[in-house]
ZAFINU-948614 format. One record per residue (C-alpha): residue number from 1; residue in three letters; z, y, x. Coordinates in pm, whole numbers. Layout:
// residues N
[NUM,"ALA",[Z,Y,X]]
...
***
This chain:
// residues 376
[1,"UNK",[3523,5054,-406]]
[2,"UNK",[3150,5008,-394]]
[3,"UNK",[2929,4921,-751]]
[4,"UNK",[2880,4567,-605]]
[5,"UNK",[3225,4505,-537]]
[6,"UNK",[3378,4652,-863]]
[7,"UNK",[3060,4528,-1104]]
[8,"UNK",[2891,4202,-925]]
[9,"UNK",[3090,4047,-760]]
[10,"UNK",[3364,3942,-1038]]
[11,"UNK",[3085,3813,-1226]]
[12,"UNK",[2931,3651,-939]]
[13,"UNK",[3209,3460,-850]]
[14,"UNK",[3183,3255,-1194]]
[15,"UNK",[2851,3127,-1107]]
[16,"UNK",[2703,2862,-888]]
[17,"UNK",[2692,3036,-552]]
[18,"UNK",[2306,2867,-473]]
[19,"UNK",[2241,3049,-843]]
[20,"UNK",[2366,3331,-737]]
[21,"UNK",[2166,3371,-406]]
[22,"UNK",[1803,3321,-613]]
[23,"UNK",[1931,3572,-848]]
[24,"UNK",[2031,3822,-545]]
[25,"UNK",[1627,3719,-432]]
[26,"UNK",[1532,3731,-770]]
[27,"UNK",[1683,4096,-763]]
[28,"UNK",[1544,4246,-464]]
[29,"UNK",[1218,4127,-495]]
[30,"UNK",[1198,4304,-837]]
[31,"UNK",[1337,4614,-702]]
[32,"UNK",[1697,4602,-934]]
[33,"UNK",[1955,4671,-630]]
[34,"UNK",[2064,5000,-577]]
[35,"UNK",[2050,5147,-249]]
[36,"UNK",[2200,5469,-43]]
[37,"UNK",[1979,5775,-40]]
[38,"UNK",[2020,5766,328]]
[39,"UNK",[1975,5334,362]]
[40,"UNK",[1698,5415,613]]
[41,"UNK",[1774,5739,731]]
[42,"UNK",[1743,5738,1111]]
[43,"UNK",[2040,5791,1379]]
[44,"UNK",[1917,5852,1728]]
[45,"UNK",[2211,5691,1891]]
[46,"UNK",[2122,5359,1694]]
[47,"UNK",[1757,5374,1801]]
[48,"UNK",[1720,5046,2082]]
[49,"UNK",[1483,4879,2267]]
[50,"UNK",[1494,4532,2278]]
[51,"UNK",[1254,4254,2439]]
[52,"UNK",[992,4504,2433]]
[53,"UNK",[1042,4601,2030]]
[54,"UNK",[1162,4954,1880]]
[55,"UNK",[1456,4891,1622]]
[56,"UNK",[1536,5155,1386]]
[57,"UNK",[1877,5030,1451]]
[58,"UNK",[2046,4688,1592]]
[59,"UNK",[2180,4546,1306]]
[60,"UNK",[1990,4284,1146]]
[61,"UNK",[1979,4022,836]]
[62,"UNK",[2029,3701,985]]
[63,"UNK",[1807,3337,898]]
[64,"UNK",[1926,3180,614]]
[65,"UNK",[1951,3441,358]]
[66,"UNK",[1527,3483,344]]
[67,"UNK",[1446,3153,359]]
[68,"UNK",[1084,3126,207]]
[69,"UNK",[962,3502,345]]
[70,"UNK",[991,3638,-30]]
[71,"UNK",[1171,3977,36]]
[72,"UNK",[1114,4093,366]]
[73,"UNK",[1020,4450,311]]
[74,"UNK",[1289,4460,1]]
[75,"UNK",[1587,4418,249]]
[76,"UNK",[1466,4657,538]]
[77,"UNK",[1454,4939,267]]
[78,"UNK",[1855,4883,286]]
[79,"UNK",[1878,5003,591]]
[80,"UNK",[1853,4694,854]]
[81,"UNK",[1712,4735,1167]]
[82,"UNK",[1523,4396,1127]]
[83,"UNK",[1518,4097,929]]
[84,"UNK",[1438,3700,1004]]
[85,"UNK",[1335,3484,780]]
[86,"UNK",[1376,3094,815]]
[87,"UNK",[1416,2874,923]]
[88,"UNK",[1104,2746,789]]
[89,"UNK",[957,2375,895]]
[90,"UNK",[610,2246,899]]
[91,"UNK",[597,2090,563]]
[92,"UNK",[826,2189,256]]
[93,"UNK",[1142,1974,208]]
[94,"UNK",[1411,2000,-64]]
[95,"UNK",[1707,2023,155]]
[96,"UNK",[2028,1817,101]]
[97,"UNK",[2141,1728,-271]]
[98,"UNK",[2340,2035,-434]]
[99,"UNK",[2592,2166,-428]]
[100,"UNK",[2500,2252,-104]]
[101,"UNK",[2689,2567,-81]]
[102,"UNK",[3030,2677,-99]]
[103,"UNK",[3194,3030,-109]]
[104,"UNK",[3537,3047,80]]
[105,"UNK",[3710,3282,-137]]
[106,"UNK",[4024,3344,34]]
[107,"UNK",[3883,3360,402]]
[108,"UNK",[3582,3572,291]]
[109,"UNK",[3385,3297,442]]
[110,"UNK",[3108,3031,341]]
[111,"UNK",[3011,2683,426]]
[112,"UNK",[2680,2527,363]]
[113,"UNK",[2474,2193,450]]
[114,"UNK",[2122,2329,286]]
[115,"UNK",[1921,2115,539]]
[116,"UNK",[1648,2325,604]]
[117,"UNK",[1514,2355,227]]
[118,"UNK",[1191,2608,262]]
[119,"UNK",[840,2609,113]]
[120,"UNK",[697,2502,469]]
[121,"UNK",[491,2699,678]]
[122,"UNK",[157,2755,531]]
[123,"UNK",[293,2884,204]]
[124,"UNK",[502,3097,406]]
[125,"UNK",[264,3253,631]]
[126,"UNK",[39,3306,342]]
[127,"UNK",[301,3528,191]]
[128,"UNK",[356,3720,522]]
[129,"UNK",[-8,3785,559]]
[130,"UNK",[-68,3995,245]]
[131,"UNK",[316,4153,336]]
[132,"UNK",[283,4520,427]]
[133,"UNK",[369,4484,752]]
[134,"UNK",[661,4745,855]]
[135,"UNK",[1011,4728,1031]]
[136,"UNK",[1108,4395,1259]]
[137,"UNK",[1037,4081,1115]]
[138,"UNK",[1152,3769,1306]]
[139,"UNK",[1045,3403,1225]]
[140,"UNK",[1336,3133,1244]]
[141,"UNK",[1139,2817,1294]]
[142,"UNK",[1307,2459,1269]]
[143,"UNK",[1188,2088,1235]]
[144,"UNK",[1173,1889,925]]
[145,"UNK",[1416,1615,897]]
[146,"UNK",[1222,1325,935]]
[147,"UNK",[974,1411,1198]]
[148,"UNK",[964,1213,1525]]
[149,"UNK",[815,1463,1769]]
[150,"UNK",[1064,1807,1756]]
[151,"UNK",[826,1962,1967]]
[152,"UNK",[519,1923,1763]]
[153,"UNK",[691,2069,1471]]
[154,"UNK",[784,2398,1687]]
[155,"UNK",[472,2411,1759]]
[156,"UNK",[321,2426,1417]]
[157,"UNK",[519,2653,1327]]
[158,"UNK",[449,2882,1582]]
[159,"UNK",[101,2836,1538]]
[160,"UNK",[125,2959,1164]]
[161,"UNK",[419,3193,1185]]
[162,"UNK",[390,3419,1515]]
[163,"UNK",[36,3564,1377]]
[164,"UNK",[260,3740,1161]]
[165,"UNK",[613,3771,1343]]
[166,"UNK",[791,4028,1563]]
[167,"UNK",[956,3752,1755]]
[168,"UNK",[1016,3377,1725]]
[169,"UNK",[1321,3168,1697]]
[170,"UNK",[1364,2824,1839]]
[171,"UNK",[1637,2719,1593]]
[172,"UNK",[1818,2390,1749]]
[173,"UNK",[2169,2435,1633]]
[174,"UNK",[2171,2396,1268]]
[175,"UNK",[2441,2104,1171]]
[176,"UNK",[2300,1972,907]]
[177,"UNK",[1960,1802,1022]]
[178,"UNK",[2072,1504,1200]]
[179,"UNK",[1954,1498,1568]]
[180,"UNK",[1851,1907,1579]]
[181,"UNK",[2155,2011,1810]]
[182,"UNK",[2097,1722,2030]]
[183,"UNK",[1795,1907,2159]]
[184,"UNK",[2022,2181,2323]]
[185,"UNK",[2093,1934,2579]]
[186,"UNK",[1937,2042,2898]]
[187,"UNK",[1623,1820,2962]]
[188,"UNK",[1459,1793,2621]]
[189,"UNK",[1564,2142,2579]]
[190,"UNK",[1384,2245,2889]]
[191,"UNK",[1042,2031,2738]]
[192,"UNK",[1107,2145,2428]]
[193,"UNK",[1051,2519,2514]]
[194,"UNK",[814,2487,2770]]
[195,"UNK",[593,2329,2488]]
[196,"UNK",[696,2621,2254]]
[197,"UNK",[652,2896,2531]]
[198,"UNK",[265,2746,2581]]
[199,"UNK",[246,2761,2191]]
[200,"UNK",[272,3098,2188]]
[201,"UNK",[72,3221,2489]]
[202,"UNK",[-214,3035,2264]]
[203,"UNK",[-138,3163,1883]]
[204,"UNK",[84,3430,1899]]
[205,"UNK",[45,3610,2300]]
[206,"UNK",[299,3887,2347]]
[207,"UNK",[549,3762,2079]]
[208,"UNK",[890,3731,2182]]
[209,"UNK",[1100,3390,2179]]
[210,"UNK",[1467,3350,2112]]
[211,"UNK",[1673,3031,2084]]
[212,"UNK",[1929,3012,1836]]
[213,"UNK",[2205,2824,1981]]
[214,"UNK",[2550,2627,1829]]
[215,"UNK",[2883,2778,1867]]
[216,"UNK",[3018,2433,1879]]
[217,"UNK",[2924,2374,2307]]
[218,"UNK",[3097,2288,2623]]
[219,"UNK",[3123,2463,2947]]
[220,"UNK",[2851,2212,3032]]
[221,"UNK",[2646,2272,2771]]
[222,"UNK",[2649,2673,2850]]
[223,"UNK",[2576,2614,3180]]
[224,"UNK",[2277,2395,3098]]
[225,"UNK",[2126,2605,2811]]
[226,"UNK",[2172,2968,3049]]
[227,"UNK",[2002,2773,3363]]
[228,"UNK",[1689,2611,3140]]
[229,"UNK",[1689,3008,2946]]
[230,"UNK",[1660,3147,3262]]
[231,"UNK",[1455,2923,3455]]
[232,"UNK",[1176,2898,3175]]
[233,"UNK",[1214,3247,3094]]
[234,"UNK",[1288,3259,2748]]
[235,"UNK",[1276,3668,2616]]
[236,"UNK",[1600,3624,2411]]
[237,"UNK",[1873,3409,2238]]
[238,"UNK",[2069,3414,1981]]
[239,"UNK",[2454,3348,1924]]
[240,"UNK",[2533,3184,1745]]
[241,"UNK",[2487,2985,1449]]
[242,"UNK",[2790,2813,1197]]
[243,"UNK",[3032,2583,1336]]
[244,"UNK",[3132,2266,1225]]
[245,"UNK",[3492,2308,1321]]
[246,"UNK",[3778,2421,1037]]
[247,"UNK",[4032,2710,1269]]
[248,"UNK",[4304,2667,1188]]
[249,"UNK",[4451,2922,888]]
[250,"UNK",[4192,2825,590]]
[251,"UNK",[4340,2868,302]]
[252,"UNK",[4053,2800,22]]
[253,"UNK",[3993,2521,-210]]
[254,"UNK",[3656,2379,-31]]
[255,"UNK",[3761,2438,335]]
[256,"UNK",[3706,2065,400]]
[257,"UNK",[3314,2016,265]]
[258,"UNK",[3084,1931,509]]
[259,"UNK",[2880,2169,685]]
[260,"UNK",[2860,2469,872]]
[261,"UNK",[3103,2748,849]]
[262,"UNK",[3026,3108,837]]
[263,"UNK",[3199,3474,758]]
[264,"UNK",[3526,3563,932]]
[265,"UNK",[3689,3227,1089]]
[266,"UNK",[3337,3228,1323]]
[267,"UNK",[3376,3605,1468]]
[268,"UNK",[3664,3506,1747]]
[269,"UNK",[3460,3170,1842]]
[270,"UNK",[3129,3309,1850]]
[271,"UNK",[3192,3629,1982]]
[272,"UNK",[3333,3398,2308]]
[273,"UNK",[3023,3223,2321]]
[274,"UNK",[2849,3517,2285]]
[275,"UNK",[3024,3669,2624]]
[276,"UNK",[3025,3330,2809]]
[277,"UNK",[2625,3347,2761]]
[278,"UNK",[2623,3704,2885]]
[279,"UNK",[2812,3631,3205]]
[280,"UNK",[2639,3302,3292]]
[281,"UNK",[2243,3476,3245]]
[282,"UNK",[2396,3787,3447]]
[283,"UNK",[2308,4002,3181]]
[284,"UNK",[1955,3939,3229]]
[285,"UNK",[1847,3805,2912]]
[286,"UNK",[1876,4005,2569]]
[287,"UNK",[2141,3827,2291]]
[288,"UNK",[2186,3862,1925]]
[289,"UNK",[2546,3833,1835]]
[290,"UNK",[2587,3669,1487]]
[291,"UNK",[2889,3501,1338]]
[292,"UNK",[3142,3717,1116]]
[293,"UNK",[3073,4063,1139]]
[294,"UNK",[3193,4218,843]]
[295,"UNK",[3251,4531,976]]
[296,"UNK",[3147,4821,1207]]
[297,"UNK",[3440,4727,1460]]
[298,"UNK",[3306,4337,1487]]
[299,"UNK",[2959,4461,1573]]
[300,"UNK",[3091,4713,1816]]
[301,"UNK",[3302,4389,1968]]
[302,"UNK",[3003,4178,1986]]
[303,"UNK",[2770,4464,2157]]
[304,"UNK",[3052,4548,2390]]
[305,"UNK",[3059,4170,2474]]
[306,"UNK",[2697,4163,2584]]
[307,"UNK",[2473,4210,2275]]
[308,"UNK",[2170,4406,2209]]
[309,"UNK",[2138,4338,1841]]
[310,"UNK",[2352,4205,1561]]
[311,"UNK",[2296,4023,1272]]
[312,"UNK",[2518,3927,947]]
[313,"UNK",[2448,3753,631]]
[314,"UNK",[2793,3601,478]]
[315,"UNK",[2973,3918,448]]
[316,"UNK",[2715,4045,218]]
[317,"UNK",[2851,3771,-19]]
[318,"UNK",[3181,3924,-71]]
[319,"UNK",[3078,4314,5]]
[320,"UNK",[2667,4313,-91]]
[321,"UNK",[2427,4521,82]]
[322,"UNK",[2641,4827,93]]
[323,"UNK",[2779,4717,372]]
[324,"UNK",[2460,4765,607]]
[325,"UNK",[2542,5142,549]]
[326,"UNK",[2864,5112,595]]
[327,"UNK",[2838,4917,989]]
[328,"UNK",[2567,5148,1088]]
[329,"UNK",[2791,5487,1046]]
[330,"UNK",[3171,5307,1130]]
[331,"UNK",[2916,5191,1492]]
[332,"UNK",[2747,5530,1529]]
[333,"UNK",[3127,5686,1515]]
[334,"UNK",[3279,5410,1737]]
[335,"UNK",[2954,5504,1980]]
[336,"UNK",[3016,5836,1944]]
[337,"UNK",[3388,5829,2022]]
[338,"UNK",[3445,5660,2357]]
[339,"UNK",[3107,5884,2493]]
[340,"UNK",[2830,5610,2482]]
[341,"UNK",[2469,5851,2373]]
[342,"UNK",[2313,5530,2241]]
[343,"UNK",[2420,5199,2125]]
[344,"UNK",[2237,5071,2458]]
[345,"UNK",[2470,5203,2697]]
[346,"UNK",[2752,5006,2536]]
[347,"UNK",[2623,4663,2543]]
[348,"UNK",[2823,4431,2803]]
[349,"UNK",[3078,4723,2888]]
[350,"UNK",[3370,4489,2818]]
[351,"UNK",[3182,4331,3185]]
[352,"UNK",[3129,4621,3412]]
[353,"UNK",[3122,4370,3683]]
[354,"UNK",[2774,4209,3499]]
[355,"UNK",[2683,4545,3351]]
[356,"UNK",[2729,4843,3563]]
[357,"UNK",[2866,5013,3299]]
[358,"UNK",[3197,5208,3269]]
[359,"UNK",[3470,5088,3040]]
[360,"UNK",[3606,5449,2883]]
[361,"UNK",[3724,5248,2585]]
[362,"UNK",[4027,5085,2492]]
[363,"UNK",[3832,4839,2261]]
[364,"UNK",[3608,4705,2546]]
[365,"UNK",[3964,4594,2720]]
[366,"UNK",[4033,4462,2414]]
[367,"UNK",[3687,4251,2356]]
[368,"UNK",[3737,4137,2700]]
[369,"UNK",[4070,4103,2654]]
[370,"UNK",[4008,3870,2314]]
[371,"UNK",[3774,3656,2540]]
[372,"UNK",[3970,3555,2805]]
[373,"UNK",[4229,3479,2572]]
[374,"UNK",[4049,3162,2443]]
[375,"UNK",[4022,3057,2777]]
[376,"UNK",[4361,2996,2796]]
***
């Protein structure tokens, strides 16, 4: 058992767990959490390129744990491939009234309705622009919850963000500002990234764009988001973000706030999105697979099911940082094992049909296996 998991976390779980997350900021940004000799050591068959940027390695900290840009260069010293920080909206805003966020003790799994609480976009970008700027930094941009043009606020932000960004994120699938997923559907989505796309060619030329999409779609919306991804040429998207449903199996006290849910109960959901998304682009367009990886094995899953990169945040609630080490070698032995050279030549392989890749591996019959399952 790891210090964090023997020494912080029974503590942790006595305190407020909003408290608890500005003391873990508190902690990095003043240098006070250990970290492996070998966090950042490299491992050639991690290396990847994705929409045109080098990663170290494809596992990433996901939006939501750097909201306000504070600690950046602090978590990449653990040993993550990249970082995003977000989502951020034009002006400040305080977020929903606390509590606001709930730890899901007995699934290993979190809900939260923050609301988009950040210190807006030009006190963000003023802290990026003294940061030292090293590793993969990605900007998760949203709207603030009151505005009446969603486009114009996307556009601000890229405007005062992408300067300073690896890539950007179009984030339209948070739950908890009213109206944001309702811009997945297919025609405002279409003007909404056009206008976004144009944003960029004029502020921030060259930078990658991602949309961050909902777990919680129909066929019809998957069909609709891949065709407007495709036929506006977005570099990249994400999948996906929290879920408003409760699977069935929850067993903690505060399984039925409101919100979106995150940690384990999202992996099987998301990780289906993830592949539906990869089959209906063709494989064409790069995807971050996020929801419930705790573990090398759920990475491995969701690059076998068609992504690039990977990203986690709620499993470092219950198993801290330590756990970035951990994925990276459990994946690089996983890689290593059923013959793929570099994590590149395993993403999609549960598809051969989409990715021209062999399956040598019993757990890319499984992924695929696990997917068309839920069709059922």
């Amino acid at each position: 058992m790891g210090w964090y998991k023997s020494l912080v976390l029974p503590i942790v779980r006595w305190i407020d767990a909003e408290t608890a997350h500005g003391l873990a900021i508190w902690a990095l940004k003043n240098n006070l959490v250990p970290r492996a000799d070998d966090a950042t050591d490299a491992t050639p068959s991690l290396e990847c390129e994705v929409f045109g940027r080098k990663f170290a390695n494809p596992v990433g900290l996901a939006a939501g744990f750097d909201k306000n840009g504070e600690v950046p260069n602090a978590a990449l010293s653990h040993g993550f491939g990249f970082v995003e920080i977000g989502s951020v909206t034009p002006l400040p805003q305080p977020g929903n009234p606390k509590p606001r966020l709930f730890r899901l003790y007995s699934d290993r799994a979190v809900i939260n309705r923050m609301g988009f609480n950040n210190d807006g976009a030009e006190v963000v970008a003023a802290r990026l622009r003294k940061r030292a700027r090293r590793g993969i930094l990605g900007a998760n941009l949203g709207k603030n919850k009151y505005s009446e043009d969603a486009a114009d606020d996307y556009v601000k932000g890229v405007e005062a963000l992408g300067p300073y960004a690896d890539y950007l994120v179009v984030n339209v699938s948070s739950p908890n500002t009213p109206g944001l997923r309702a811009l997945q559907g297919r025609a405002p989505l279409e003007k909404l990234l056009k206008a976004v796309l144009k944003a960029r060619d004029s502020f921030a030329k060259g930078v990658p764009v991602l949309l961050k999409v909902a777990p919680d779609l129909t066929d019809e919306d998957k069909s609709d988001i891949a065709a407007v991804v495709l036929k506006v040429k977005v570099d990249g998207m994400i999948v996906s973000n929290t879920t408003i449903d409760r699977p069935v199996g929850l067993n903690s006290y505060d399984q039925d706030e409101k919100g979106g849910l995150s940690g384990p109960p999202l992996m099987e959901p998301s990780t289906k999105v993830l592949a539906d998304f990869y089959r209906l682009t063709e494989g064409k367009v790069p995807l971050v697979g996020v929801g419930g990886i705790a573990s090398g094995k759920d990475a491995y899953e969701k690059i076998l099911s068609g992504a690039s990169l990977v990203q986690l945040y709620s499993s470092l609630v219950y198993h801290g940082l330590e756990l970035v080490t951990e994925i990276k070698e459990d994946l690089e032995r996983r890689l290593r094992k059923d013959g793929f050279a570099n994590v590149a030549d395993a993403v999609g392989a549960a598809f051969p049909e989409i990715s021209g890749k062999n399956i040598p591996v019993d757990e890319a019959r499984a992924a695929k296996d696990a997917v068309e399952a839920k069709k059922d």
